[in-house]
KEZATI-545359 format. One record per residue: residue number from 1; x, y, z of N, C-alpha, C, CB in turn. Coordinates in steps of 0.1 Angstrom, whole numbers, always signed. Glycine has a CB too. Layout:
BEGIN
SITE:NUM:X:Y:Z:X:Y:Z:X:Y:Z:X:Y:Z $
...
This chain:
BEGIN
SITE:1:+336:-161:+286:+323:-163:+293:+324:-158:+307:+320:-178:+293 $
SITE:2:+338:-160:+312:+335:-153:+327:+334:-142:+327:+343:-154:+338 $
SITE:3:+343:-133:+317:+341:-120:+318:+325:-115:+316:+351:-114:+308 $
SITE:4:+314:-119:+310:+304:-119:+306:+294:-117:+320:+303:-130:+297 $
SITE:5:+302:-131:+328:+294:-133:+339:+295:-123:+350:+296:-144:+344 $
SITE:6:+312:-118:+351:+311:-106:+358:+306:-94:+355:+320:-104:+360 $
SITE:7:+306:-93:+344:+300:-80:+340:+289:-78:+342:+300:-76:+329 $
SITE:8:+280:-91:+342:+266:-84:+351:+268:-83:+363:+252:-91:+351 $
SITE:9:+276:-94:+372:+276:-91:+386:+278:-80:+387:+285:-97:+393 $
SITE:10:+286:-71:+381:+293:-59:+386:+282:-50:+383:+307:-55:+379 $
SITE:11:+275:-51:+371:+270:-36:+369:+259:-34:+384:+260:-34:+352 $
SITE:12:+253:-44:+394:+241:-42:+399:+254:-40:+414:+227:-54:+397 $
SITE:13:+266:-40:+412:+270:-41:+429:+266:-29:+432:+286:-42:+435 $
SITE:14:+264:-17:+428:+259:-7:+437:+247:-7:+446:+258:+4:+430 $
SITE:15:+242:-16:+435:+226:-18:+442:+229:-34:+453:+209:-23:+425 $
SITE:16:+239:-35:+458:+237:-50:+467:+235:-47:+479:+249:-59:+467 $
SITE:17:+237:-37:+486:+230:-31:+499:+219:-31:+500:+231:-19:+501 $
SITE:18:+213:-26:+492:+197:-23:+490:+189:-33:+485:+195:-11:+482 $
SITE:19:+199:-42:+478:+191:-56:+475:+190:-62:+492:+202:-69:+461 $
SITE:20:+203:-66:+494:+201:-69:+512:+194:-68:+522:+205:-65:+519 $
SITE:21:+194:-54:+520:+179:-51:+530:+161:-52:+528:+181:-38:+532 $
SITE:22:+164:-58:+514:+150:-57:+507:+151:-74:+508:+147:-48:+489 $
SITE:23:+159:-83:+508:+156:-95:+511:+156:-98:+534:+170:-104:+501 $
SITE:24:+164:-89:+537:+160:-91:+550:+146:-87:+554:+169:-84:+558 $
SITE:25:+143:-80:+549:+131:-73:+550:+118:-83:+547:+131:-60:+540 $
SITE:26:+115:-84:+534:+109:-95:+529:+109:-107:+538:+115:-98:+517 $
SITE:27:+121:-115:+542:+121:-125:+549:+114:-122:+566:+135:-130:+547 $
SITE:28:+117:-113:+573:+115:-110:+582:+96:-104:+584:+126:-102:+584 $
SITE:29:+94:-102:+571:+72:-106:+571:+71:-118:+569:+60:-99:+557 $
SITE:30:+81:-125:+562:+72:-140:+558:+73:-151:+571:+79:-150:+542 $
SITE:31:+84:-146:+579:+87:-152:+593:+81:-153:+599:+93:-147:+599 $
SITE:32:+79:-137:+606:+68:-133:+619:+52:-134:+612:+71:-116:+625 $
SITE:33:+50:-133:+600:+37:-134:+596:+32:-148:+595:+36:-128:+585 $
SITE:34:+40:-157:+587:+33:-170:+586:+41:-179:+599:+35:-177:+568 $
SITE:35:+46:-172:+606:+56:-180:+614:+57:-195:+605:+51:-181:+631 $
SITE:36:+67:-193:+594:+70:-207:+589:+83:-202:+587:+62:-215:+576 $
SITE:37:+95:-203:+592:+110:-205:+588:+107:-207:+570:+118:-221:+598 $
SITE:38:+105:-219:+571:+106:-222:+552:+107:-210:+541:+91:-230:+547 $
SITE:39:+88:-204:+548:+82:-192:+540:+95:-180:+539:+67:-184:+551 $
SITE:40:+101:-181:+551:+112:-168:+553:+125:-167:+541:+121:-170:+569 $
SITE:41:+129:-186:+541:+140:-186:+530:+137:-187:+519:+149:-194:+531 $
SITE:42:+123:-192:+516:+121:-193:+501:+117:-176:+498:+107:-207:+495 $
SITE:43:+114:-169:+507:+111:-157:+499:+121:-151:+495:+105:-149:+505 $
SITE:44:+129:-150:+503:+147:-145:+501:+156:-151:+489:+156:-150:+514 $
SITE:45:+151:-163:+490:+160:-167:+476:+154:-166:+464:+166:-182:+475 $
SITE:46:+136:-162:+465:+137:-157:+455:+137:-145:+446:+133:-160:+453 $
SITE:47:+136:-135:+457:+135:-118:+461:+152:-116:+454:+132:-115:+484 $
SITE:48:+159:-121:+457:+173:-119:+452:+172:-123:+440:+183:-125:+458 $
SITE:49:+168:-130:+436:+175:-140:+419:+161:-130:+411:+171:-167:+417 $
SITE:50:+151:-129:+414:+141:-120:+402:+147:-105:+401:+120:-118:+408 $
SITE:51:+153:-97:+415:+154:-86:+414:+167:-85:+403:+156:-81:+428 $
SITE:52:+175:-93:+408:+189:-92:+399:+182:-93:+385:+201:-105:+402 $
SITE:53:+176:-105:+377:+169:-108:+364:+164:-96:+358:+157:-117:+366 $
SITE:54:+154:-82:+372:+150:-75:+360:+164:-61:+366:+129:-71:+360 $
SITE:55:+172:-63:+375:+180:-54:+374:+191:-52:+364:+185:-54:+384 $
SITE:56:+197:-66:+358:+207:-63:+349:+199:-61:+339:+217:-72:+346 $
SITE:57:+180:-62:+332:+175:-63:+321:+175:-46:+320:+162:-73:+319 $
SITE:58:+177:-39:+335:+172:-26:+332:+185:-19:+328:+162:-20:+343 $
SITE:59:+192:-22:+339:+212:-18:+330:+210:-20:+313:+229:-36:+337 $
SITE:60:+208:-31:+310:+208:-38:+296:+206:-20:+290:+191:-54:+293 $
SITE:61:+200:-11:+289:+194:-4:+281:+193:+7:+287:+183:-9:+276 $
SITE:62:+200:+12:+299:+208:+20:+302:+220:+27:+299:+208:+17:+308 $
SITE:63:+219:+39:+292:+231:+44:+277:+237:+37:+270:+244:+51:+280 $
SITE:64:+229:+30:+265:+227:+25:+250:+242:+11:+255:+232:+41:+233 $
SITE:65:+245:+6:+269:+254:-2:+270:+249:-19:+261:+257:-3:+286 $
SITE:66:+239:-18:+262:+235:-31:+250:+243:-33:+232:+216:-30:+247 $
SITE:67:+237:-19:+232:+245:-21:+219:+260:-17:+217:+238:-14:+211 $
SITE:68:+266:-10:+232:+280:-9:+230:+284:-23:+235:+287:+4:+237 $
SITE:69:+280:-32:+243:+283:-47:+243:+286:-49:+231:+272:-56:+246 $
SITE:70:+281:-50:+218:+280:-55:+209:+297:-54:+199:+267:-49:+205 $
SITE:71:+299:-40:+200:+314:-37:+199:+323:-45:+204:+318:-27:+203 $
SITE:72:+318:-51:+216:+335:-59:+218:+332:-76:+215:+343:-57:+238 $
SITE:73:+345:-79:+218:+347:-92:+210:+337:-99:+219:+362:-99:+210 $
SITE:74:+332:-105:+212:+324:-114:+220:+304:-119:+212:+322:-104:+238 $
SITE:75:+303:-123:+213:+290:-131:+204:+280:-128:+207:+288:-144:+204 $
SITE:76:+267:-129:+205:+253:-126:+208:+251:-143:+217:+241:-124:+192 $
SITE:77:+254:-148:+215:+255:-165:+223:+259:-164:+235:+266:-176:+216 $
SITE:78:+273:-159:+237:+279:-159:+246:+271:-149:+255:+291:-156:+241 $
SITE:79:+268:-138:+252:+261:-129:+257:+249:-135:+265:+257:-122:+247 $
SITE:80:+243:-146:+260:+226:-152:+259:+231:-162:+273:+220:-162:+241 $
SITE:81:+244:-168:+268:+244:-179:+277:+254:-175:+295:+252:-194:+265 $
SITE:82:+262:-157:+291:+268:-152:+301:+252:-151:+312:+278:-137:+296 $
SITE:83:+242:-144:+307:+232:-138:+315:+226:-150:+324:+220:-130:+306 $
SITE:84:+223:-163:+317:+219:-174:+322:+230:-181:+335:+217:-182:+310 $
SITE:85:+241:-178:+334:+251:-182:+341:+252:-176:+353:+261:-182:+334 $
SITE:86:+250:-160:+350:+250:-154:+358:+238:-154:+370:+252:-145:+352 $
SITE:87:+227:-156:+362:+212:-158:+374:+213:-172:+379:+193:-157:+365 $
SITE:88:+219:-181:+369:+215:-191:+381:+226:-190:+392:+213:-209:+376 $
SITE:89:+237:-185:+392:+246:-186:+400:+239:-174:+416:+260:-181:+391 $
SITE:90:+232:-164:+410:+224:-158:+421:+218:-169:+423:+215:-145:+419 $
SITE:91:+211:-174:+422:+201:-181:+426:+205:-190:+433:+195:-185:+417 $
SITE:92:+220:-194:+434:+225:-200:+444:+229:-197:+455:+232:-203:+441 $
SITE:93:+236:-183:+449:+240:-174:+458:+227:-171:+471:+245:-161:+449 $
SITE:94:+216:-166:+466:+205:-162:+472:+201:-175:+481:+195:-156:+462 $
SITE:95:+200:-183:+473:+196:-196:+486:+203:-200:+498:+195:-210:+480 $
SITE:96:+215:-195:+496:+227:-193:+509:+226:-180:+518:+243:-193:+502 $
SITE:97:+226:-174:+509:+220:-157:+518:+206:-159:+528:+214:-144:+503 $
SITE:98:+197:-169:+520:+184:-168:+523:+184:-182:+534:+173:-168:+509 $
SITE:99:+190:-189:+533:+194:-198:+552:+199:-190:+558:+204:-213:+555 $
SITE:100:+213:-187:+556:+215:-173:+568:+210:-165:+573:+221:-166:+568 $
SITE:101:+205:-160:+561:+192:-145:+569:+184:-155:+576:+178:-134:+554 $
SITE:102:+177:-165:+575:+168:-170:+583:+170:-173:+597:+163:-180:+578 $
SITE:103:+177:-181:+596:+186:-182:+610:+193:-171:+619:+197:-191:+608 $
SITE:104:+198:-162:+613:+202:-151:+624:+185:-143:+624:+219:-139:+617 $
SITE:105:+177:-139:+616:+164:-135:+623:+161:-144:+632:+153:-134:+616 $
SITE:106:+159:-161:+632:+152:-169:+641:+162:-166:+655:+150:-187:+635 $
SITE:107:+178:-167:+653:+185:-165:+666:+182:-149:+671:+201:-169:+664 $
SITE:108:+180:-142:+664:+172:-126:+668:+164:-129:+678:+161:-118:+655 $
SITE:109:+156:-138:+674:+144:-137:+676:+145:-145:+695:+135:-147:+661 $
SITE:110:+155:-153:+691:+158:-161:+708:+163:-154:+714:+168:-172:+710 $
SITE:111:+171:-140:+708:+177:-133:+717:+165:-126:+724:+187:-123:+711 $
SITE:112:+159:-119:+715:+147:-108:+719:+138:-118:+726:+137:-99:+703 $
SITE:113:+136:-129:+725:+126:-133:+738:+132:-133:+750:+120:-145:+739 $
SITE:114:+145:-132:+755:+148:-128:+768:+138:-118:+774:+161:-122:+769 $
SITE:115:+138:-109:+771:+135:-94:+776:+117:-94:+775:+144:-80:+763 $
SITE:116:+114:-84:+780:+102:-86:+785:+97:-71:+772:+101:-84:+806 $
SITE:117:+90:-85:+766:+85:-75:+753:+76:-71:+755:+83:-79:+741 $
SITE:118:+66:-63:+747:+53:-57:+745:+47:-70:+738:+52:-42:+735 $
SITE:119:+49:-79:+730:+45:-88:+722:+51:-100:+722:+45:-83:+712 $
SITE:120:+48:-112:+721:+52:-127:+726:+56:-128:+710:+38:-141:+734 $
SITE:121:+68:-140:+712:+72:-141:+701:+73:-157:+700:+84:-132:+700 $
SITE:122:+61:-160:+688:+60:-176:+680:+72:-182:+685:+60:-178:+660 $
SITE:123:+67:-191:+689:+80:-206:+695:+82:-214:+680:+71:-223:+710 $
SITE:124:+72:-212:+673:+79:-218:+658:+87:-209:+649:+68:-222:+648 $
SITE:125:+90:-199:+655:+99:-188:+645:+114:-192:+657:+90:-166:+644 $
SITE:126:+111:-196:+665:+127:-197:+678:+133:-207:+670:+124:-203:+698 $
SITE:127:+148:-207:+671:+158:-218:+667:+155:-233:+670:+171:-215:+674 $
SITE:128:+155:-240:+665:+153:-257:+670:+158:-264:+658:+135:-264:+674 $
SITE:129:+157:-279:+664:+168:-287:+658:+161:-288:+645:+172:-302:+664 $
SITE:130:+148:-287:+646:+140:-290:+633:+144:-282:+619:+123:-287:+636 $
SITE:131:+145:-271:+627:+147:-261:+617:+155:-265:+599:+156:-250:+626 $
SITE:132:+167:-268:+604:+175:-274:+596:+166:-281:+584:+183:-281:+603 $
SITE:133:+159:-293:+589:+153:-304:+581:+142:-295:+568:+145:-316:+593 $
SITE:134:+135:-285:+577:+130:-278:+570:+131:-267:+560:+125:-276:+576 $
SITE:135:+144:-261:+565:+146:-248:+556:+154:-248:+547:+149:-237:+563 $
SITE:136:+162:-257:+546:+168:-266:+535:+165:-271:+524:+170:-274:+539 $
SITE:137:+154:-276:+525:+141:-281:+513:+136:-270:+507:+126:-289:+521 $
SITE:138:+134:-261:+515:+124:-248:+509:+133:-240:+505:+113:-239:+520 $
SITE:139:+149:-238:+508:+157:-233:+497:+160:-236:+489:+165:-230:+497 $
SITE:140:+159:-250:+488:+162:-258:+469:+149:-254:+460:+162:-280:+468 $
SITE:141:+144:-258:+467:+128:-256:+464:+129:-241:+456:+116:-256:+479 $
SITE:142:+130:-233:+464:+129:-219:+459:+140:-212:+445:+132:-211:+472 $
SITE:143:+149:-223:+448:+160:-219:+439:+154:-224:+428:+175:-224:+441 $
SITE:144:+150:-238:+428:+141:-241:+422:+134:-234:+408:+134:-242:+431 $
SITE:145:+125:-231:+420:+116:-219:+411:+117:-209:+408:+107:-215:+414 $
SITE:146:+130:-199:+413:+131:-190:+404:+139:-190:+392:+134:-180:+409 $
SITE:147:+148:-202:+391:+151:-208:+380:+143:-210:+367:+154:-218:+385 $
SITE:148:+130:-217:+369:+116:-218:+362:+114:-204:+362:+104:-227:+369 $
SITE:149:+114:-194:+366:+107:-185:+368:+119:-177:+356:+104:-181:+386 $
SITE:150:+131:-176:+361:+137:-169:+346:+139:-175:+334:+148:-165:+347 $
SITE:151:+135:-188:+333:+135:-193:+324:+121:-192:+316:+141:-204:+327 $
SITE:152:+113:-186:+321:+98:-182:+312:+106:-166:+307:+78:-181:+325 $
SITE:153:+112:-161:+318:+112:-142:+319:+121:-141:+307:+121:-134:+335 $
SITE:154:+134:-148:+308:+144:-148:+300:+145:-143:+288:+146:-157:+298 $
SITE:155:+138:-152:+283:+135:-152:+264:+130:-141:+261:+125:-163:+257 $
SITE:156:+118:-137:+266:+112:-123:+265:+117:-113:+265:+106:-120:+272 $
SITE:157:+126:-109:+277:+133:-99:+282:+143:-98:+271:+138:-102:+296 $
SITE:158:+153:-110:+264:+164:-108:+260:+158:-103:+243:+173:-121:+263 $
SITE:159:+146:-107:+240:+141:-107:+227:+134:-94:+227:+134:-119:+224 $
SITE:160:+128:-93:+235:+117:-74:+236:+127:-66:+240:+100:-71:+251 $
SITE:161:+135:-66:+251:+141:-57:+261:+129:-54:+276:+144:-42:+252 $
SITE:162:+137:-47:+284:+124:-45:+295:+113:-39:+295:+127:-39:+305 $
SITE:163:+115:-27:+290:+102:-18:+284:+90:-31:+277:+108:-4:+269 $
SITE:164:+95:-36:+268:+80:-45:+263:+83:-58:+272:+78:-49:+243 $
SITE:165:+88:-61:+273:+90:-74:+281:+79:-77:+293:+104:-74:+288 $
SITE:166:+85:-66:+301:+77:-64:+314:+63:-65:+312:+80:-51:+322 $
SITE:167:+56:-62:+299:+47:-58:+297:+41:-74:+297:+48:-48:+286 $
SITE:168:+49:-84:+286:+43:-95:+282:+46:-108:+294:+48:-98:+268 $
SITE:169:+61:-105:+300:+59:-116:+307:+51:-118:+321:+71:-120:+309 $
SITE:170:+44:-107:+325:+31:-108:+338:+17:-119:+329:+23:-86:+342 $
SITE:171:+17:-117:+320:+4:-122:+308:+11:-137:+305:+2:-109:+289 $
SITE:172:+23:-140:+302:+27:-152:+303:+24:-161:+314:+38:-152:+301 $
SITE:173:+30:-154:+326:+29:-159:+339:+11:-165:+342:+33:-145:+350 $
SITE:174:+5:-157:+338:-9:-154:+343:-16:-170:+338:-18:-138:+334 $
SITE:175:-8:-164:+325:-19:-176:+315:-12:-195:+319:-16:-171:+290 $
SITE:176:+4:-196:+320:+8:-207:+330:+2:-208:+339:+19:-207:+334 $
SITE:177:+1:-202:+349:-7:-204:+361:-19:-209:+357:-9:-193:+369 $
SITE:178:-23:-202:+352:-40:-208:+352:-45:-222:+340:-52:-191:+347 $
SITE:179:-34:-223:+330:-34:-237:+327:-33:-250:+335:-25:-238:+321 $
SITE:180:-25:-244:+345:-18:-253:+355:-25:-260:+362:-10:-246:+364 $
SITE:181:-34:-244:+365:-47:-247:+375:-59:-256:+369:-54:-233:+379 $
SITE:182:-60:-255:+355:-74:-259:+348:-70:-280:+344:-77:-243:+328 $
SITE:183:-56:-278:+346:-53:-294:+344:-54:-299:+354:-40:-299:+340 $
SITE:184:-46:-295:+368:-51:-301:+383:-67:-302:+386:-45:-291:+395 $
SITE:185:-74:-291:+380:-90:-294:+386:-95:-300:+376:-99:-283:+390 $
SITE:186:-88:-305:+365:-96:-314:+355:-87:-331:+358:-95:-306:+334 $
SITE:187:-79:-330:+366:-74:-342:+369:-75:-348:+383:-63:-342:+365 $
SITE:188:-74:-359:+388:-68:-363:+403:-53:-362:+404:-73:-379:+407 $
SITE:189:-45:-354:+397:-35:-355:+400:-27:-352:+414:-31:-352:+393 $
SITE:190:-34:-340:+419:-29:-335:+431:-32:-346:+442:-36:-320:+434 $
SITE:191:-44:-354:+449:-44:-360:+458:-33:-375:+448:-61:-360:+466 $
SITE:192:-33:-379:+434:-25:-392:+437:-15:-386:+440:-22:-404:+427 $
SITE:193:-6:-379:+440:+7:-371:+437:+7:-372:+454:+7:-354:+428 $
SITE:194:-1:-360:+463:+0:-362:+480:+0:-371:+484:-8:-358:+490 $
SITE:195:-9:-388:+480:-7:-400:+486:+5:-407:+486:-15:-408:+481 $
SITE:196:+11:-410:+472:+23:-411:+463:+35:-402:+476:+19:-400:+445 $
SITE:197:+33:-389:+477:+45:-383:+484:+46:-390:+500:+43:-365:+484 $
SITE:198:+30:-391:+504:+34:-398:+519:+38:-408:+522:+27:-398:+527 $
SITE:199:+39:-418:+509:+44:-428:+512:+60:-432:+508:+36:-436:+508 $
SITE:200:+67:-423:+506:+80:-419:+496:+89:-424:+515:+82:-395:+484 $
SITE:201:+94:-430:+510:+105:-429:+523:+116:-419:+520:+114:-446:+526 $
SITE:202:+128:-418:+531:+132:-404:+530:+143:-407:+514:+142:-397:+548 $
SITE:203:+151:-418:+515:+159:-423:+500:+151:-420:+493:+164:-437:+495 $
SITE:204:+138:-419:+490:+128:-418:+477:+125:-400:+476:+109:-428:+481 $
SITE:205:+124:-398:+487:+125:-383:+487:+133:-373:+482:+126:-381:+495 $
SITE:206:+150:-382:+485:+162:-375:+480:+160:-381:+465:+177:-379:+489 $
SITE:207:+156:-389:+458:+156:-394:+448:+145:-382:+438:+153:-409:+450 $
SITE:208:+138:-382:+446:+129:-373:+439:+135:-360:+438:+116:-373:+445 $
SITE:209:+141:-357:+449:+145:-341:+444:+155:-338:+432:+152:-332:+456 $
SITE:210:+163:-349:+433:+174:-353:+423:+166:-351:+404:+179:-374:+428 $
SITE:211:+152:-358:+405:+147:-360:+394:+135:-346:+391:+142:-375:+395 $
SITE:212:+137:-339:+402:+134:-323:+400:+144:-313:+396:+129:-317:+412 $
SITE:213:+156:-318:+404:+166:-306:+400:+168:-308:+385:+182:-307:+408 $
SITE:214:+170:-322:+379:+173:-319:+367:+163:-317:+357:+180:-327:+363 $
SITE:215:+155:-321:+360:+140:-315:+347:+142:-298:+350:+118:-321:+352 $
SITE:216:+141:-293:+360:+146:-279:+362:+157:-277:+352:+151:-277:+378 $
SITE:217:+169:-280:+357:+180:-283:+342:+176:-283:+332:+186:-294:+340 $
SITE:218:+173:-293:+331:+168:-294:+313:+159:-283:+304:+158:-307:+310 $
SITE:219:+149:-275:+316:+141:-266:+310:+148:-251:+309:+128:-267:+318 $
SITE:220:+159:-250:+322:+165:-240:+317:+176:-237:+304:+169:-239:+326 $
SITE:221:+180:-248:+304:+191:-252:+295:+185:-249:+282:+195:-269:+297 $
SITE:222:+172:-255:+282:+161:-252:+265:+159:-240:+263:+146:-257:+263 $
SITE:223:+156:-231:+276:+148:-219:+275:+161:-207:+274:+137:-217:+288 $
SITE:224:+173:-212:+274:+186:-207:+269:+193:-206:+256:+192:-213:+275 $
SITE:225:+189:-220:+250:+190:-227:+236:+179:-218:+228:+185:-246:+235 $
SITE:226:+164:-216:+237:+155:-209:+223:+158:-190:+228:+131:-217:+225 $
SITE:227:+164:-187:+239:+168:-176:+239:+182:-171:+232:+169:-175:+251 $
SITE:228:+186:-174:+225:+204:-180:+217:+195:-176:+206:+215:-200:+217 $
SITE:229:+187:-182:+200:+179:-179:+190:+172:-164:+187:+170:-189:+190 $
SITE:230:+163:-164:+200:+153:-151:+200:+164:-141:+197:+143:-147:+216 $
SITE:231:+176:-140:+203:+182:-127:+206:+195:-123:+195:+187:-127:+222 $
SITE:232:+194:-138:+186:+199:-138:+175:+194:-127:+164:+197:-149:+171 $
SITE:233:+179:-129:+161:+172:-121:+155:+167:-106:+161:+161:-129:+152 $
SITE:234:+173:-103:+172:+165:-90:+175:+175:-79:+172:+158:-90:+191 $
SITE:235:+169:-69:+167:+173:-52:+163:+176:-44:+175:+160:-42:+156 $
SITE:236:+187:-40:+177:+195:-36:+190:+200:-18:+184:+213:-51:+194 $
């Protein structure tokens, strides 16, 4: 299984430069644009974990290495459950990348206001103690979701390949979303849920993320179990 896991790490290291700078980048609009620190790391951690998702899908089927996979010892399972191992571990990885990137832009950012700029630079994008309490949350958070987020992509990808995949999982996305949306405006759930959250003391808080991380778990874990299956059956 580790060998599995390295083997995707490896096939995209050429591209980890250029993943780098496309998450510095990214983070450094959602910074200075929404001046929210948060906005900066959740974009980064998830800008890394989707890129990698559709980078190894596009290796996948790059000179026929999918089906020379298949030649060596090793299972269609193993295979199913190396790829999953491998993203959520970016996805870890990226949420650590994506507090550091934030903070050395925000300390950028303390440096460059010394100097006498053309343009003032947001006192909410400058380093403070707060920072921490905030950007912390929004990297779980994010890891979060791109977790959910390859666990819809997954199955597709591993069962179509990228060429049709890409095709169906934007139309998946679309049609979640807007279920999502048609239950919240057919329910009060959103304001009991905000009343409910402001009254959560901070133990109830940590409790609650505890009982997010693992339903997150559990749905990846399934969408792994019914991906073991899809890619059982598919013509390679």
């Amino acid at each position: 299984m580790k060998a599995l896991i390295f083997s995707d790490l490896i096939t995209v290291k050429n591209a980890a430069l250029s993943l780098a700078l496309i998450m510095l980048l990214v983070g450094s609009c959602c910074l200075f644009g929404t001046e929210a620190p948060s906005a900066s790391v959740a974009a980064m951690t998830v800008t890394l974990a989707m890129m990698y998702l559709l980078s190894t899908a596009a290796y996948d089927e790059m000179n026929g290495w999918e089906r020379f996979r298949m030649t060596l010892p090793m299972t269609r399972t193993q295979v199913v459950c190396g790829r999953y191992l491998s993203v959520a571990l970016v996805a870890l990885v990226g949420m650590a990348l994506g507090i550091a990137g934030t903070f050395a832009l925000m300390a950028l950012s303390g440096w460059a206001a010394g100097f006498d700029l053309p343009f003032d630079i947001p006192a909410s994008v400058l380093p403070s103690t707060a920072s921490l309490s905030t950007i912390i949350p929004a990297a779980l958070a994010a890891a979060g979701c791109a977790l959910l987020t390859a666990a819809v992509g997954l199955p597709l990808l591993l069962r179509f390949g990228l060429t049709t995949g890409t095709r169906i999982v934007p139309v998946a996305f679309i049609m979640l979303i807007a279920a999502g949306m048609i239950a919240l405006n057919c329910t009060p759930a959103v304001e009991v849920l905000e009343a409910w959250y402001d009254q959560l003391a901070g133990s109830s808080v940590a409790l609650l993320g505890l009982v997010c991380a693992a339903v997150v778990a559990a749905i990846y874990c399934a969408s792994a179990a019914l991906s073991v299956r899809l890619y059982a059956n598919r013509e390679l």
